[in-house]
N, C-alpha and C positions, 0 to 999 in steps of 0.2 A: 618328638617322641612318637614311636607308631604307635597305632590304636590298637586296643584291644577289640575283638571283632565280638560282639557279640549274638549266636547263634540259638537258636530254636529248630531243633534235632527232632522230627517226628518218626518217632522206631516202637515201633510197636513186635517188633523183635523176630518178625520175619522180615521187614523192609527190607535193612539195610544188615546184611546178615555179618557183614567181612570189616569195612571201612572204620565204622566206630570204634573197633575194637584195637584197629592198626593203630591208630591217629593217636599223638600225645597231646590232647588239647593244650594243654599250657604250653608247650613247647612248639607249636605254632603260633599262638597269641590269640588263639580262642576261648571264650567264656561259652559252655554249652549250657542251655537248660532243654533237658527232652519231657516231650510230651507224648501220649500212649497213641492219640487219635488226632485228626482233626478237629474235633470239636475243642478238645480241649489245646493244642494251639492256637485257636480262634480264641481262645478266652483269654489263653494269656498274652495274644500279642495286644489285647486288648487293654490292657493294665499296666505295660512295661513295654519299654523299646527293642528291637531286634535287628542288627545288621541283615543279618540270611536267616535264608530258610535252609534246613537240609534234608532232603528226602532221598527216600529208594524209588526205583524204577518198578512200582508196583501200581494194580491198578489205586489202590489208596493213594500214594507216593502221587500221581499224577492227579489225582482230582484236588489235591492240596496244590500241586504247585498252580493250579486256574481258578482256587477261588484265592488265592493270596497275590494272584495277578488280577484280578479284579479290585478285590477288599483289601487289601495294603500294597498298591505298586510300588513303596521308598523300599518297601523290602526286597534284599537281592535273592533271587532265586538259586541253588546250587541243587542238581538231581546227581545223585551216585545210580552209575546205569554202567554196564559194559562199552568199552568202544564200538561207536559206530552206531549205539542208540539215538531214536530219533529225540530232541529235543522238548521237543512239546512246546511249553508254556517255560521252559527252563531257561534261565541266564547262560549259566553255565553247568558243562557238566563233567564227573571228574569219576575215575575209576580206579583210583591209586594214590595214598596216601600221600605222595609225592608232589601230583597232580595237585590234591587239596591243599596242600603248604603253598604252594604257586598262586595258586587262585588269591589263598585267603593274602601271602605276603602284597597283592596286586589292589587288593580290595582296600587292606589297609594305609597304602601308600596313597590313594586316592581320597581314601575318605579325611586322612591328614591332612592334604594337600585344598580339599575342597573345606573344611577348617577354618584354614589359615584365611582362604577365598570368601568364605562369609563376614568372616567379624572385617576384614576390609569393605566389601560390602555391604555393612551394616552402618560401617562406616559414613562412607561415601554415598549413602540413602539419606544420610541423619543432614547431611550440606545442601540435597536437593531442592530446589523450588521448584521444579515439577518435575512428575512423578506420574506415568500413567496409571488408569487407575482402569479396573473391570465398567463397562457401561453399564448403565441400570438395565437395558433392554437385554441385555447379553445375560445378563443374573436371570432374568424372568425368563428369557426365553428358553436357556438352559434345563430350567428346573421342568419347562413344561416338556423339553423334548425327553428328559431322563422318564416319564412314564410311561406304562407301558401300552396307551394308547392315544399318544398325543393329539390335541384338539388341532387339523390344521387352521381352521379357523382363527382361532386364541393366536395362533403362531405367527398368523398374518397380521393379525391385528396389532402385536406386538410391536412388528416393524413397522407397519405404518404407520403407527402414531407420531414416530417421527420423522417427517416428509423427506429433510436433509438422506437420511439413511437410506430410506424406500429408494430415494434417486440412486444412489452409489449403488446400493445391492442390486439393483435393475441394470443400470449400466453395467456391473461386472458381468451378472449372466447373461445379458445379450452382446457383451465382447466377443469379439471371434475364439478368443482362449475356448471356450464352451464349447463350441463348434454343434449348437442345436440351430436347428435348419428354421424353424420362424421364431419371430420375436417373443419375446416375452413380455406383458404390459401389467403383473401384477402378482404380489410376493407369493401368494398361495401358489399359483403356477408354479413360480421359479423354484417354491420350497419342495413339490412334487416332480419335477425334472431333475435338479440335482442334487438332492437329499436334503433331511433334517438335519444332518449332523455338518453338512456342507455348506448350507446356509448359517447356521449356528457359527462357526468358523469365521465365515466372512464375515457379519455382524462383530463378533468381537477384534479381528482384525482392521476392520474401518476402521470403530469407534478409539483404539488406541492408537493409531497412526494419526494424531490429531495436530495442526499448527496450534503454536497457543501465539501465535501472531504473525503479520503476514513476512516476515525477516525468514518462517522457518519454512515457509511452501515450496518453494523450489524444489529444495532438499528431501523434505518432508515425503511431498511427489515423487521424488524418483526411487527414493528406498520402498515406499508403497510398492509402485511400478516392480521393480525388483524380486521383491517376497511375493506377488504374486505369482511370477514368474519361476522363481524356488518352489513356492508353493506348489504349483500347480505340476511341475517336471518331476518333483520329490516324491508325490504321488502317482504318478502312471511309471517312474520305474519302482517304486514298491508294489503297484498293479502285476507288474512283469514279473517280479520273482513271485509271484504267486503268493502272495500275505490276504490276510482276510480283509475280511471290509473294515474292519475296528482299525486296524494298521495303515490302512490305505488314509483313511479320515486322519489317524493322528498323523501321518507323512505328511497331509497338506496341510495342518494345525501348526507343523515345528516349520515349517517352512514358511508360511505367513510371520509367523513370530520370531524368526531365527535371529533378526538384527533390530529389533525394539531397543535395544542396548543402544544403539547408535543415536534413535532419539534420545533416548535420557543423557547421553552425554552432548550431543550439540545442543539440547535446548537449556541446558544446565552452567555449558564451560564450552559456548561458544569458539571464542577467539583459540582457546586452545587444542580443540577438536579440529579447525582448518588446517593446526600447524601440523598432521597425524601423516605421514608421510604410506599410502594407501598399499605399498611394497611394502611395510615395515611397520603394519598398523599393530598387531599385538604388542612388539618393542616400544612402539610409539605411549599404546595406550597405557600401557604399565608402569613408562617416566611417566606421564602427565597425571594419570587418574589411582596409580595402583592396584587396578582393576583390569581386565577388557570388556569390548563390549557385550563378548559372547557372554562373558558370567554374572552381566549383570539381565541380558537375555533370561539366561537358565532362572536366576533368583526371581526375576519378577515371574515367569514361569509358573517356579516354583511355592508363590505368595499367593497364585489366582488358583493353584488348586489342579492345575493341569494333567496331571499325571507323570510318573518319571520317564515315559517315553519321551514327551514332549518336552521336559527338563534335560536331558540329556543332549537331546538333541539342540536345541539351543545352546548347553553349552559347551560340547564339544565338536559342533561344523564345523573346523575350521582344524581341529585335530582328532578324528573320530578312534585312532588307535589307542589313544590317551584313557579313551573308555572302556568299562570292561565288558563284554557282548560276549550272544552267544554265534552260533554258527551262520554264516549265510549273511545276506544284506539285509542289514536291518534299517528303522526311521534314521538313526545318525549320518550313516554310512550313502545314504539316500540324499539327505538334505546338503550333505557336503558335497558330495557331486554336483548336484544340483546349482548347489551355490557356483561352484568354480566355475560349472559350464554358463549359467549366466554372466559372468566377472570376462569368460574368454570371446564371448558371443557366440558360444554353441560349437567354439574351434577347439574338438578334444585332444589336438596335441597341443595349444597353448595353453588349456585349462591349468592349474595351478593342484594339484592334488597328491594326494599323501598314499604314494604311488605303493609303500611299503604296507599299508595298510588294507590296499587292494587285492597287492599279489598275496595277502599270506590267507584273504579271503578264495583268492584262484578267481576275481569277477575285475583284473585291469581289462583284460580282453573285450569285456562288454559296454566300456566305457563309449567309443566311438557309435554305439547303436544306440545307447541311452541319450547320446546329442541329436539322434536327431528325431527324439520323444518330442520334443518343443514345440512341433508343430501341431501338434494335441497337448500342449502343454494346457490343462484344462484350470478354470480357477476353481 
């Protein structure tokens, strides 16, 4: 059955002067509830759930859609603006009644579809024996980096308390990936070279990439090895299109994270996860598990609090068109390239990618330049 989308309309009745008025809500499948101001969206999304947001292209319109891309990112954004408005902080954006029936029919097909993907997932979480879980240093370290003048002291001390860790975060920033010219011999350094939120990153990265015995190391290894490698490519071409720094950090956040799924299903269903034929791994994983690995990616993602950039992109790498985006390369769009060019070794015409997806962005052509980001592929 498709969902009913339910909206939060902020028209304060110059916004959105035309659209409202076109639009049959019920005859799209939209529930609106509107609010006068900000504030009082703020309040009610506080109390009740919202698929979208819908605003005008005014300056009000745009300071809503950046504090609800802050303070509620599950909510999808939709700005009504003329063609060829800049997007902003916008999902999507629509200028014609037409247009919003597309969007919302696209929204609703997904958000059934993603549904159907949980309660199997919910599933297939309830037969787990393990199950990665957030590290305790990654919680504290977190909360100390969110303020707004974090101790780097506290922050070092954080990781070194546990010496296993100190070593891995050390080794990753004096990897060549880094490409900083002397060494590094201790976390405060390394947290001031390549940021708080980068270290924060790695930290939670290690600590869930973890054997739970030595059958899983191998393996374990090489998928680490890998998402670093996504990682750290997924960010310097979102560097390239020009994204802020917030975008830049979660590119290399979904990219560490993109195939966590892959442990939870080999250290889980072993024997059956070898039998996954690597051409034919989502076919595979949906006879054997019901699931893939990407969405169970997205889910645990989505259980640590990540934000829906980072959720999306886990779990749609692998089919970024599937998702609904706004203009330009976004973190998905990023990490899937990313992924394929590590899977090709950096060979952009064997890479394996969702070529239809690219051209309708107008960015296949920069595919070949983005291969050969790798060599700054930073972690």
């Amino acid at each position: 059955m498709t969902h009913a989308i339910t909206a939060l309309v902020i028209d304060d009745e110059t916004a959105i002067p035309s659209l409202p008025s076109a639009i049959e809500w019920g005859a799209v499948g939209v529930d609106p509830t509107f609010a006068g101001d900000l504030d009082q969206a703020v309040s009610l999304t506080s109390t009740q759930p919202f698929d979208v947001l819908i605003v005008g292209a005014t300056a009000g319109g745009r300071d809503a859609m950046t504090c609800f891309a802050v303070r509620f990112p599950h909510v999808t954004r939709i700005l009504v603006a003329p063609p060829g408005a800049a997007p902003g902080d916008a999902e999507h954006i629509v200028s014609s009644p037409s247009q919003f029936a597309e969007v919302v029919r696209m929204l609703s097909a997904e958000i059934d579809r993603m549904d159907g993907d949980e309660a199997r997932l919910e599933q297939l979480v309830e037969r787990v024996d393990h199950l990665p879980s957030l590290p305790k240093v990654y919680i504290k370290l977190h909360e100390e980096v969110q303020n707004a003048d974090p101790d780097m002291a506290k922050v070092a001390a954080l990781v070194e308390n546990d010496p296993a860790l100190t070593v891995k975060v050390l080794q990753l920033v004096n990897s060549p990936m880094t490409g900083l010219r002397n060494k590094v011999t201790d976390v405060r350094q390394a947290a001031t070279l390549i940021g708080l939120r980068r270290l924060t990153s790695l930290v939670l990265a290690s600590g869930v990439f973890s054997p739970v015995s030595s059958l899983d190391e191998r393996l374990i290894e090489r998928l680490w090895q890998d998402s670093l490698l996504v990682g750290g490519l997924a960010r310097l071409i979102i560097f390239q299109e020009g994204h802020d720094t917030q975008t830049v950090d979660e590119a290399h956040l979904a990219g560490l994270l993109h195939d966590i799924g892959e442990v939870v299903l080999f250290q889980n269903w072993r024997d059956d996860y070898m039998k996954i034929d690597g051409a034919h791994r989502d076919r595979d994983e949906l006879e054997f598990f019901g699931v893939t690995h990407a969405s169970i990616s997205g889910y645990l993602c989505s259980s640590w609090n990540l934000g829906k950039t980072v959720v999306d992109a886990a779990t749609f790498h692998h089919a970024p068109g599937r998702q609904l985006s706004g203009d330009g390369v976004g973190v998905t769009t990023a990490v899937h390239v990313a992924r394929a060019l590590v899977d090709a070794g950096m060979d952009s015409e064997a890479a394996v990618l969702d070529l239809g997806h690219l051209e309708e962005l107008g960015v296949a052509y920069r595919v070949p330049f983005w291969a050969t980001l790798v060599a700054g592929a930073r972690v």
